[in-house]
N, C-alpha and C positions, 0 to 999 in steps of 0.2 A: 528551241532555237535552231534553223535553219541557214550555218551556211556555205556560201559556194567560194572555192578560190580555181583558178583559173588552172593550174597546174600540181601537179606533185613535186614537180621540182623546182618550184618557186613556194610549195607550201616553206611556210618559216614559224617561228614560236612567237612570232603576233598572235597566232592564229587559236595559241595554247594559252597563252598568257594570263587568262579572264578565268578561265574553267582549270586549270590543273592547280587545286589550292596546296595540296603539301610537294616533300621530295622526292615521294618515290609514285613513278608510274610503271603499272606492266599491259605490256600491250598482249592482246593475245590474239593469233594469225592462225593459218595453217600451213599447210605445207605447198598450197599452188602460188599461194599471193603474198608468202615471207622473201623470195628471191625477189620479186616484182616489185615490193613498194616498204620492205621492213624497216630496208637502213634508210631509208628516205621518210618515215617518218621518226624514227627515233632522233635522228639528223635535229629535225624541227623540234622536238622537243628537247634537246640537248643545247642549241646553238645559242650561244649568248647565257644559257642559264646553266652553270657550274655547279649551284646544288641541288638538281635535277638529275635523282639517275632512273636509267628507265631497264628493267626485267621483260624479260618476252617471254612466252611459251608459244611453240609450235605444235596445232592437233593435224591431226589426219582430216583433209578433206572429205566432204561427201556427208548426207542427210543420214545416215547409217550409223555415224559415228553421235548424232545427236543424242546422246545419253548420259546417263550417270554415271556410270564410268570416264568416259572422257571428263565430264565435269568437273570430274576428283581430281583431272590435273592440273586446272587453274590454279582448285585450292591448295594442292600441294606445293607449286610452283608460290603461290600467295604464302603460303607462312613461311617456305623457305627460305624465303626471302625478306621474311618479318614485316609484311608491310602493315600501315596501321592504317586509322578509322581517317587519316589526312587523304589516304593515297587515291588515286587513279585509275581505272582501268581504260583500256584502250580498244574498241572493237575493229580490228581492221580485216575488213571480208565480207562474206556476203551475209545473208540471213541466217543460218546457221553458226556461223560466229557471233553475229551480231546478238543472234536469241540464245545463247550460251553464255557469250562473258556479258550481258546485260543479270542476266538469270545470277551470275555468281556473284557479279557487283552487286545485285541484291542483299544475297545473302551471305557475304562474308562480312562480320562483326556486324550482323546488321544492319550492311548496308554503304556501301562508298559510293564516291562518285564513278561515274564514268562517261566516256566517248564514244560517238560512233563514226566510223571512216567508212561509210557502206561502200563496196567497191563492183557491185554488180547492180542490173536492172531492176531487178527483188527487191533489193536491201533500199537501195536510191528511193524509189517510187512508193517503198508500203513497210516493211517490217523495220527499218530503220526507226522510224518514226511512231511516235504513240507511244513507245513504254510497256508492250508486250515483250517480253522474256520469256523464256523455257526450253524445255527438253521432250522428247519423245518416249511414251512407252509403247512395251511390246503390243500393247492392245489398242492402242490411241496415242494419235500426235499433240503436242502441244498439250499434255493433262497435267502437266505437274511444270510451273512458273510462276510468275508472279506481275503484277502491273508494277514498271518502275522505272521511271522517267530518262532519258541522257543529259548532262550539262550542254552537249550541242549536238549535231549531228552535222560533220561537214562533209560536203558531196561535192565531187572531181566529177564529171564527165567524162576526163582523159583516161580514167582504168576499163573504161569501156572500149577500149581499144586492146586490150589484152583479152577480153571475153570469149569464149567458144559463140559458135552462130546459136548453135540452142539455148547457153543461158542467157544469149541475150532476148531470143524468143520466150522462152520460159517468163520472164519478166512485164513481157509486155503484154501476159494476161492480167495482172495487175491491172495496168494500164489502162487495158478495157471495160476492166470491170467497174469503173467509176464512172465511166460515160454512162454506163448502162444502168445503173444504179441512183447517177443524182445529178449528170453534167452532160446533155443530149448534146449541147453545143460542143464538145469534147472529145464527144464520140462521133460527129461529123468530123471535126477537125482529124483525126485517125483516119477515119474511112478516107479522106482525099490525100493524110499524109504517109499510109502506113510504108509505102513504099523508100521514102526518106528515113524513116526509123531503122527497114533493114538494111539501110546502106549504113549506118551507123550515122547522118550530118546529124550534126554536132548543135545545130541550131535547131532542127525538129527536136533533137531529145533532150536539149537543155529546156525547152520550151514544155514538151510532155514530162518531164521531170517535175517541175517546178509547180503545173499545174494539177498533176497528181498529190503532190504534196499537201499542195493548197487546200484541196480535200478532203485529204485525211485529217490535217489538223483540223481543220474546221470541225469536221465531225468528235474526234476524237477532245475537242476542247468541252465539248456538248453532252459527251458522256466516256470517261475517260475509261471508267470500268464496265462498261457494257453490260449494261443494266437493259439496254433498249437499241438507240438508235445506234452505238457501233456497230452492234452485229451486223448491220447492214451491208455492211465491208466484206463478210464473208459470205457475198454471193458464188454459187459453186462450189462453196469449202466443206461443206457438209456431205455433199458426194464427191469431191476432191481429196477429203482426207481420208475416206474411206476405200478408196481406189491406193493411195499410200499405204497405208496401212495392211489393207488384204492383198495389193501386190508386190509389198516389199518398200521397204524405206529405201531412197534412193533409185530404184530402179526404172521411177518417173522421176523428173521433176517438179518439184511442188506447180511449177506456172503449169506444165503440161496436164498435169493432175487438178488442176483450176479448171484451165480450156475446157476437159471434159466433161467436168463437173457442172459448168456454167450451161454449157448446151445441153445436161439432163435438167438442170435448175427451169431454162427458159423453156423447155419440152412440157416439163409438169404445168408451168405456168401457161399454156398455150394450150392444155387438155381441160383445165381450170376454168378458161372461155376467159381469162384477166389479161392477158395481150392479143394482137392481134396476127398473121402468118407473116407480115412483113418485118416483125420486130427478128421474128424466128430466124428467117434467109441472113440478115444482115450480120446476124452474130454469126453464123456459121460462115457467112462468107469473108468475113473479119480476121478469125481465125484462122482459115484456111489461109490466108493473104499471110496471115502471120506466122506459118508452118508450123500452127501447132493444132493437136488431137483435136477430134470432136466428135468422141466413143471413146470409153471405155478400153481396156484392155480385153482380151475375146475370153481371157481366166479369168473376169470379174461375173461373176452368180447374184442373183436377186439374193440369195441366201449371206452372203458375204458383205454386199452393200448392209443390211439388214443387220449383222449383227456387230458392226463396228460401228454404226451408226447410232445405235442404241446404248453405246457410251458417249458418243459425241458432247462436247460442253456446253451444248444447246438443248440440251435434251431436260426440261423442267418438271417434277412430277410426274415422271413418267412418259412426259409428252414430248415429241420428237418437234420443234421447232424447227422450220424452213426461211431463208430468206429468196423469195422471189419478186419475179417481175408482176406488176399491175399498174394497167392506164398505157397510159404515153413511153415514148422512149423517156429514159431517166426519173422511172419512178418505180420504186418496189416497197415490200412490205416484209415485216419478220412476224410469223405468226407461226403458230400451230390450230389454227384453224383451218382448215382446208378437207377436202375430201380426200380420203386414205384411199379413194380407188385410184386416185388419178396420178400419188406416189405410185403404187403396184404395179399399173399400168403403163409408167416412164421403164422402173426397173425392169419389166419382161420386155418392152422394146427395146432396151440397151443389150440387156445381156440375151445371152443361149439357151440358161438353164436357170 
């Protein structure tokens, strides 16, 4: 469930009333977006409802801190606070909160409810939605979560106003990756709007919001545990997480770490002889418009890409599965069929060594 309310400061507990079934909710924030929006949503889930109390925990921001250890403060803060198999979580933040306290709303008592308040471009447009949860290890992102749904997921536009100009760019690789993937009319709508997106109007991204959305659930209604067609979502991610990964959590941003990763994805497909040079130019020039990467870091090694990759959670039998572009704009495939010269081939032209 998808939805929108016009402000944060007109959010009210209409809005909780359907989804938060016992008395106790904890919300869990971090530390850039608990001044910014905490008491304003506890507010809403307080107002009018007197046996309603709601626990916070604040983590450290930042993709670094994505771990199991941070994680042990939800649960700590969870039983301290005795909550039971009634109560609530609250995800208010970006994908990294959202893929944390979804992960421990999983698995505390097996399982409670929970919310998501995405409050960045990331969380709005993609990881909010679908029911992916998790945490990072040292060796690979995302290897250790679970599929596991939110009671709703409500999306403000207006915390988009508090955003750094990169995480709103960071986000809007997402954004791209769907036109490219499954929605050519989407990805034209970009190419004439992207300009409006980095102004922040409020009506291009309420608009590429919603239409992102539409997207992913669609797909994700279609195979929730990606078995098949989700993967298709993680165009880029395969060399995106591997770029996180060997160059430090956090020290990209996951969208920047897409960006890049999608312009080695659409390279391979283009040496493949399965798209055409014109598909090539446009993504690269999309990006560029969108001030984000497209390469690598100049420390990412063919040898580096190669062996993070071969943990990736695509990887079946030994076989390194790719989601690339073939045909027309807005159509790709998830295979490990492909020729291994033409992988080899991308990685020596990105990297040095």
């Amino acid at each position: 469930n998808a939805l929108r309310c016009s402000s944060y400061l007109v959010l009210t507990s209409c809005h909780f009333d359907r989804h938060v079934h016992g008395k106790k909710v904890l919300v869990v924030t971090n530390t850039t977006i608990a001044p910014l929006y905490l008491d304003k949503v506890v507010d809403a889930l307080t107002k009018g409802n007197p046996n309603v109390s709601v626990e916070n925990v604040i983590l450290p921001d930042g993709e670094k801190y994505k771990n199991m250890e941070t994680l042990m403060k939800v649960f700590d803060k969870a039983i301290e606070s005795r909550l039971d198999r009634r109560c609530t979580f609250v995800a208010l933040g970006g994908g990294v909160i959202g893929d944390m306290c979804g992960f421990a709303a999983a698995a505390f008592l097996r399982g409670v409810n929970f919310i998501q308040i995405p409050t960045t471009v990331m969380a709005q447009v993609d990881s909010s939605v679908g029911g992916k949860t998790g945490i990072n290890h040292p060796l690979g992102k995302n290897l250790i979560g679970a599929f596991y749904q939110p009671q709703c997921v409500l999306i403000d536009t207006d915390t988009l106003n508090t955003l750094p100009d990169r995480e709103l760019a960071s986000g809007l690789a997402e954004v791209i990756k769907y036109g490219l993937i499954r929605d050519a009319e989407f990805f034209e709508w970009q190419e004439k709007n992207m300009e409006k997106l980095m102004a922040r109007d409020p009506d291009a991204f309420a608009y590429a919001i919603k239409r992102s959305c539409e997207n992913k659930a669609e797909v994700v209604s279609l195979d929730e545990k990606e078995s098949g067609l989700r993967a298709t979502l993680n165009l880029g991610h395969t060399f995106g997480h591997a770029i996180e990964t060997g160059f430090g959590y956090g020290e990209w941003l996951h969208g920047e770490a897409v960006a890049a990763g999608t312009v080695m994805a659409v390279d391979m497909s283009y040496r493949l002889g399965w798209i055409d040079s014109s598909i090539m130019k446009r993504v690269n020039d999309i990006l560029q418009r969108a001030k984000l990467p497209t390469a690598p870091p100049e420390t990412m090694t063919v040898e580096m890409f190669k062996s993070v990759m071969a943990v990736d959670k695509k990887v079946a039998d030994g076989l390194l599965r790719l989601i690339l572009l073939k045909g027309p704009l807005g159509n790709c495939v998830f295979t490990g069929e492909y020729d291994r010269k033409a992988l080899d081939d991308t990685l020596s032209a990105f990297c040095k060594s």
